[in-house]
N, C-alpha and C positions, 0 to 999 in steps of 0.2 A: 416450331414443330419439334417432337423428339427426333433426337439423334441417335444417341447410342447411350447406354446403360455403362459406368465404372463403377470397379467395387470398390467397396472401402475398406480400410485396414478391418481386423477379425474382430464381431463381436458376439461369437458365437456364447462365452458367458453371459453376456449380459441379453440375450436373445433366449437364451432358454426357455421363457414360457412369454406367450400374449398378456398375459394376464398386468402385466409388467411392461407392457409395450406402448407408446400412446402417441408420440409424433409419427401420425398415415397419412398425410396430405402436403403438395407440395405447387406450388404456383406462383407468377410472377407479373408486375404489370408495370409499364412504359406508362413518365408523365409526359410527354413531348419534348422534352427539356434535354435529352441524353442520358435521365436516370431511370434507374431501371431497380425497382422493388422487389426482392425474392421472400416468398412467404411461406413459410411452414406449419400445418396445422395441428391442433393434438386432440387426442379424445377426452383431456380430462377439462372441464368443467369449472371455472371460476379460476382458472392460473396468474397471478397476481405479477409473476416475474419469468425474466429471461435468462436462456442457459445456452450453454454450446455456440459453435463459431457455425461462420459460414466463410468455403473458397471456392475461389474462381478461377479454373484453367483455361487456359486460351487453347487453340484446333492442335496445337502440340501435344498438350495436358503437361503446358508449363505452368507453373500457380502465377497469377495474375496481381492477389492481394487473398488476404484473410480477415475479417472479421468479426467479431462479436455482433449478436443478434441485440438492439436496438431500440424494433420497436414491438410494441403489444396492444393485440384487439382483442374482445371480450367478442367482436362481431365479424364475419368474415369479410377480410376488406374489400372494399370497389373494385372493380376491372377482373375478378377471378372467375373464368368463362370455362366451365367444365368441358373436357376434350380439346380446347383450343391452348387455355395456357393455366391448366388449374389439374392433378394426378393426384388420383390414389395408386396401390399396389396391390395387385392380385398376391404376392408372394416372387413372381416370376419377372414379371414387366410394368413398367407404368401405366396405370389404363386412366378411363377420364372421371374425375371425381364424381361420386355419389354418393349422398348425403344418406341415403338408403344402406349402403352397403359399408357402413364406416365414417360415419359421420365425425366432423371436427368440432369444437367447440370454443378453442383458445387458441390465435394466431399470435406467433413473434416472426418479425423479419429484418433485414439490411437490405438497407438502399446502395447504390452503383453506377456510377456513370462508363457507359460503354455504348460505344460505336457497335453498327450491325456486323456480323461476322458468326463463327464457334465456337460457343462457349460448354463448360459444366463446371454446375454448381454442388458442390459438395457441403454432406451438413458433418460438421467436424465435433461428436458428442464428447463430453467429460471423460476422461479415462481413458482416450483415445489417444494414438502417438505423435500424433499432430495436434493438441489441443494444449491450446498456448495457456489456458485455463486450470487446467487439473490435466495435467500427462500422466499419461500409464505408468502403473505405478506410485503415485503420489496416494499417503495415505490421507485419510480423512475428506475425500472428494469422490464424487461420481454423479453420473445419469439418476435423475430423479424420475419419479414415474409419470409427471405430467409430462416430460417431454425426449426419453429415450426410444431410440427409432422402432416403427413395428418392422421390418427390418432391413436387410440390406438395402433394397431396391429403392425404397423411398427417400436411402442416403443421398443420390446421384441424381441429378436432372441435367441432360445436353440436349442443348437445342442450340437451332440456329438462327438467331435473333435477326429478323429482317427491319428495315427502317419502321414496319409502320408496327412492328414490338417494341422498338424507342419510342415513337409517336402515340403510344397507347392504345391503337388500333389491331389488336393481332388479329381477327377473324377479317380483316382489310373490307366491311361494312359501313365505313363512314361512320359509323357511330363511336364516339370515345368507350374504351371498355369500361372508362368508371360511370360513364352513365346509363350504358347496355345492362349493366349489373350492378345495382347500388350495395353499400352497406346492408352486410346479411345476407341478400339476397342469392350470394352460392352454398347457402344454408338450406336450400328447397323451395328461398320465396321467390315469388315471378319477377322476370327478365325486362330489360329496357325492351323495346320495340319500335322504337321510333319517339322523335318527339314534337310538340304541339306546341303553337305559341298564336297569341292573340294579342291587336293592337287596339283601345278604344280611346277616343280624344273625349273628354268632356267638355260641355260647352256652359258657361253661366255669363247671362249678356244684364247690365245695366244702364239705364238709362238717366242724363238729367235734363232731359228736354232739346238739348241742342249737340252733347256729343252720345254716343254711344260704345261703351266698349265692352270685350267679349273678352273673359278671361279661357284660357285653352290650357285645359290639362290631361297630358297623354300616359294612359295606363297601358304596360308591356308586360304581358304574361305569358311564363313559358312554363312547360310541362313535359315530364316524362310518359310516355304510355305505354301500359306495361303488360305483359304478356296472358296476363287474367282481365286484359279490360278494364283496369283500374289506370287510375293515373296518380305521379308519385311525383314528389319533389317539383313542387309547383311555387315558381320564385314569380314575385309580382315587385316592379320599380313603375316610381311616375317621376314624372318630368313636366315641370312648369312651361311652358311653348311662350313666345312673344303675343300681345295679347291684340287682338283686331280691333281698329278705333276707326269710327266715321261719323261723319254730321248724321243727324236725323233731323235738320229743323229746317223742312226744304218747304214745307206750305207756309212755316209763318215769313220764312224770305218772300217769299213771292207776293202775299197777302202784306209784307210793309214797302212792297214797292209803290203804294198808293196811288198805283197807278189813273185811277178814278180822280184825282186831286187836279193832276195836270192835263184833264180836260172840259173845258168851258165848255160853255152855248155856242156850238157853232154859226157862223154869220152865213149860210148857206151850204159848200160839199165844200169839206177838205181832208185830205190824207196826211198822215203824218209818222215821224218813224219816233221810236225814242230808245235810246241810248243805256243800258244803266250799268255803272259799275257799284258794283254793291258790297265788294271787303269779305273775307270771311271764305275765300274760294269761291264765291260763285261770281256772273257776268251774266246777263238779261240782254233781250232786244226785243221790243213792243212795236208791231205794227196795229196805228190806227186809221178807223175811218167815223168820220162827225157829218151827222146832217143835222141844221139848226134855222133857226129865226126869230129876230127880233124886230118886235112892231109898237111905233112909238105913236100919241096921238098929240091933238093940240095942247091938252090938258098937262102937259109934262107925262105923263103914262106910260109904261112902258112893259111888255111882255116877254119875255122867250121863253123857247122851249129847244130842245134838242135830246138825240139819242145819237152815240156814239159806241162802237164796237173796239173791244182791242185781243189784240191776240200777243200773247207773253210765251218768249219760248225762255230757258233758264239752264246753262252747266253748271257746274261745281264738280270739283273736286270726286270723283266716283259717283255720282249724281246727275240726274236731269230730270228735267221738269217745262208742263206747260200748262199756260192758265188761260180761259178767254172769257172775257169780261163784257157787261151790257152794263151801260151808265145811261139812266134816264134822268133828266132834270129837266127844271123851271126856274123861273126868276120873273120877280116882278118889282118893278122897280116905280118910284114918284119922286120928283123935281119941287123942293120944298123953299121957301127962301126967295120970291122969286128966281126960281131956278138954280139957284147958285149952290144948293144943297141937296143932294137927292139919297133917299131913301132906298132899299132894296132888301126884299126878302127872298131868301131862294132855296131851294130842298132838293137832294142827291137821292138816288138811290144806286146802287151797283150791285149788280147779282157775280160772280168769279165761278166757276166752273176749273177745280184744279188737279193736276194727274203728276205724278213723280215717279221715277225710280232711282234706286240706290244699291250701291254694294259696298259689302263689309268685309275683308277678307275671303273666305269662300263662301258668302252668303247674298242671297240679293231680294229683296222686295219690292213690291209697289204700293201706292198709296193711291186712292180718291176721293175728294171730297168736294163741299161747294160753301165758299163763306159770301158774305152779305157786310154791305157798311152802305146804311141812312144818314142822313145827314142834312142837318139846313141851317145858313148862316145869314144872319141878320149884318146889312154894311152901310157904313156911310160913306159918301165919296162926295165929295168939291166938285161939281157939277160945270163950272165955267174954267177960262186960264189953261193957259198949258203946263202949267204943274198941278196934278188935282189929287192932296193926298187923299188915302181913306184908311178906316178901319171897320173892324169885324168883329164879331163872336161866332163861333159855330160849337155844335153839341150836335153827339151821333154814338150810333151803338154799331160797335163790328160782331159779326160773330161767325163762327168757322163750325160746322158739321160734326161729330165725332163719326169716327172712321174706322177700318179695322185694314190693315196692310194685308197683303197675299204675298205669299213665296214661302221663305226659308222656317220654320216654323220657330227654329236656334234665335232667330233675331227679329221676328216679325213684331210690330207696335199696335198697341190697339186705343190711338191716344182720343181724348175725352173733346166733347165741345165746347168749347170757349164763347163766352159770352162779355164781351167790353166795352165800358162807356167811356165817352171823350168829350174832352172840351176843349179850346184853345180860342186864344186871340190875334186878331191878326193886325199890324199896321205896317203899312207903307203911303207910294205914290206912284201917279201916272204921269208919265208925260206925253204929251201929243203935240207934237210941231206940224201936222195934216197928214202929210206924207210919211211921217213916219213916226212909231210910238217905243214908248218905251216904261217897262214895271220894273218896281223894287220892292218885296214886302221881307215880313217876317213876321213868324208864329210864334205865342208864348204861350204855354201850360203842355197840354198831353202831347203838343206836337210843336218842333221848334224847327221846323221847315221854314228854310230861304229860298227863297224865289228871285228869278232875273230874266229878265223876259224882251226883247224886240223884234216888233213888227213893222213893215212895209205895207201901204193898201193902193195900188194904184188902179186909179178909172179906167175903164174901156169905153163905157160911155155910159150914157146918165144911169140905166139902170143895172149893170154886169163891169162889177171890178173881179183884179186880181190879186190875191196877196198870201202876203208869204211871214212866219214868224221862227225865229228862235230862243225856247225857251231852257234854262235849267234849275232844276230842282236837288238844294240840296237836304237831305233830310239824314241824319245822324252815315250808318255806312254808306248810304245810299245815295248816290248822284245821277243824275237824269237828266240827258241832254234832248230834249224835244224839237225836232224839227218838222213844221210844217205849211203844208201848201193846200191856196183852193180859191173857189170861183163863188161871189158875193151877189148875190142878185134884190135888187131892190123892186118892194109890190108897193 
């Protein structure tokens, strides 16, 4: 704020006419820092250089320090807030700058470090007796017209600098002065008023089948707004964010649990649980149920049939999933060799019904679809002996649904249907010592599934046994511990 008006030594020669008068403006502005910028303005128009001192009295009007003006604007600098901390001169007193009434066009100033307190700042011109520059007297020096005072009054400025005129806040608004009042803008052009800022993430997600990841780039935009409704000095920075990664290959886990593999012709009702650890973060449990029969005649002949239900539930890793499955089959088999060789043809079919969800960082979707796998395997198996190896062919077509996900629109998949042929080979052997049995196989070509299999069958009486089997399946990540149980009835 103003304090009080000093004069300055006489410059009543050099004041004689306006016409010759040009430094009218006088204002000051805090960087937060402890320094403190005094600015003086002139009337004339393209001033290329600096002239005259600048001193500082302290609340005594002891001199503080002096000196030389430093810096130079073609533009009025930032933070000069007419009435607050920016004067022109009526002739009598400092009043508040207007660009109407005495307009500036060329600033020089010095910079100051000083604590809040009483200060005045004195402009110390050429020819003057404090002018460490050209003193009175000295020939071949003086006030030039771009910047010899319009007159007294404008010499002196006291004010009493509070903290937030250090801190660059003088009108105590929260708003810095240099961004209330940009470059120029105490030239007539509109005023800071507040300011705007805006945060927008982008999102770009890629896929290669099995991972998914989401590159995230964050745009910070800030803005002044300015007193005519415009907006000014609009700074824009990004920043690259850590990038969201998750599986997306939760139906073809599920669909290579093959879970349809590890269930036979049932020999009447049995339940069964199965097991799976599968690598890759996810873990399975399949509850089954099999109803079946096989009917043999004189002729070595032999038939079954059966349907079996399973239901797969599935975690992983931000993920879950469940599949339920219908397996219908057949098998017919003949006893060639006098019986020592039997023959057997048999055909799969499996309908899977499958649902997931997943989430990716702050994204989450779900999926539905339904795949299918046919299949019929032609085997031979050693029909007598309690070791009775066999081998196999089988060929079959899987194929999976295309789909489209729901939720996140950022990361939803819209993946295609697949259509695949297979083949493979099987060889192993059985053993049966009556009471109790036991498999070994192994698959070669599209599928190199191991098998390991033992069962228990005991009588209850001629027509109704009970028994019990444990089987596991290993097939590339996937392991599968089968266990189960049920009651055999003979027609």
């Amino acid at each position: 704020m103003i304090k009080k008006l000093i004069a300055g030594t006489a410059m009543a020669a050099l004041l004689s006419t306006t016409a010759f008068a040009h430094t009218n403006s006088v204002g000051y502005v805090g960087d937060g820092n402890g320094n403190l910028t005094v600015w003086y303005g002139s009337w004339h128009d393209g001033t290329t250089f600096n002239e005259a001192e600048l001193k500082v009295l302290d609340s005594n009007d002891a001199k503080i320090t002096q000196t030389q003006f430093n810096l130079l604007s073609q533009d009025s600098p930032a933070g000069l807030i007419s009435g607050v901390n920016y004067f022109g001169s009526d002739g009598t007193v400092l009043i508040p700058y207007d660009p109407n009434g005495g307009e500036s066009y060329t600033w020089q100033g010095a910079t100051f470090t000083l604590a809040p307190g009483d200060y005045t700042f004195v402009y110390i011109p050429l020819q003057d007796a404090e002018s460490t520059l050209c003193p009175s007297g000295t020939s071949g020096c003086g006030p030039t017209q771009d910047w010899v005072p319009m007159d007294e009054v404008i010499r002196s400025l006291s004010v009493t600098l509070t903290q937030g005129d250090i801190d660059g806040d003088a009108n105590q608004n929260g708003i810095l002065d240099v961004n209330e009042v940009a470059v120029g803008a105490a030239s007539g052009g509109p005023t800071v008023v507040g300011q705007g800022s805006s945060q927008v993430i982008g999102y770009v997600a890629t896929s290669n089948g099995v991972i998914q990841i989401v590159q995230r780039t964050q745009t910070d935009t800030t803005w002044d707004n300015m007193s005519d409704n415009t907006t000014d000095n609009v700074q824009v920075s990004t920043t690259e964010l850590t990038p969201f990664e998750g599986r997306v290959d939760q139906v073809s886990q599920l669909t290579e649990l093959n879970v349809h593999r590890s269930l036979g012709i049932a020999d009447g009702v049995t339940g069964g649980k199965i097991s799976h650890d599968m690598g890759d973060g996810y873990s399975a449990t399949t509850r089954t149920y099999s109803l079946g029969h096989t009917a043999g005649t004189d002729t070595g002949m032999s038939v079954g049939a059966g349907i079996s239900r399973a239901e797969t539930t599935m975690t992983g890793t931000d993920s879950s999933g469940s599949m339920k499955t219908i397996v219908v089959q057949g098998r017919v088999g003949k006893a060639l060799d006098n019986r020592d060789l039997t023959i057997g043809v048999g055909a799969r079919m499996a309908n899977s019904d499958i649902s997931y969800t997943r989430t990716i960082g702050d994204f989450s979707t779900a999926g539905e679809t339904t795949s299918r796998d046919v299949g019929a395997t032609l085997m031979f198996e050693k029909s007598t002996g309690k070791i009775r190896p066999f081998s196999g062919v089988t060929i079959g077509k899987k194929t999976v649904d295309a789909y489209a996900e729901t939720g996140d629109v950022q990361v939803a998949l819209s993946p295609d249907a697949t259509d695949e042929m297979y083949r493979y080979a099987t060889l192993g052997f059985n053993l049966d010592t009556g009471l109790l049995t036991a498999s070994v196989s192994k698959d070669f070509g599209d599928s190199d599934a191991m098998r390991l299999g033992l069962g228990i069958d005991h009588p209850i009486n001629d027509r109704v046994s009970i028994g019990a089997s444990a089987n596991r399946l290993m097939d590339g990540n996937n392991t599968s511990t089968y266990m189960s149980a049920g009651l055999t009835w003979k027609f």
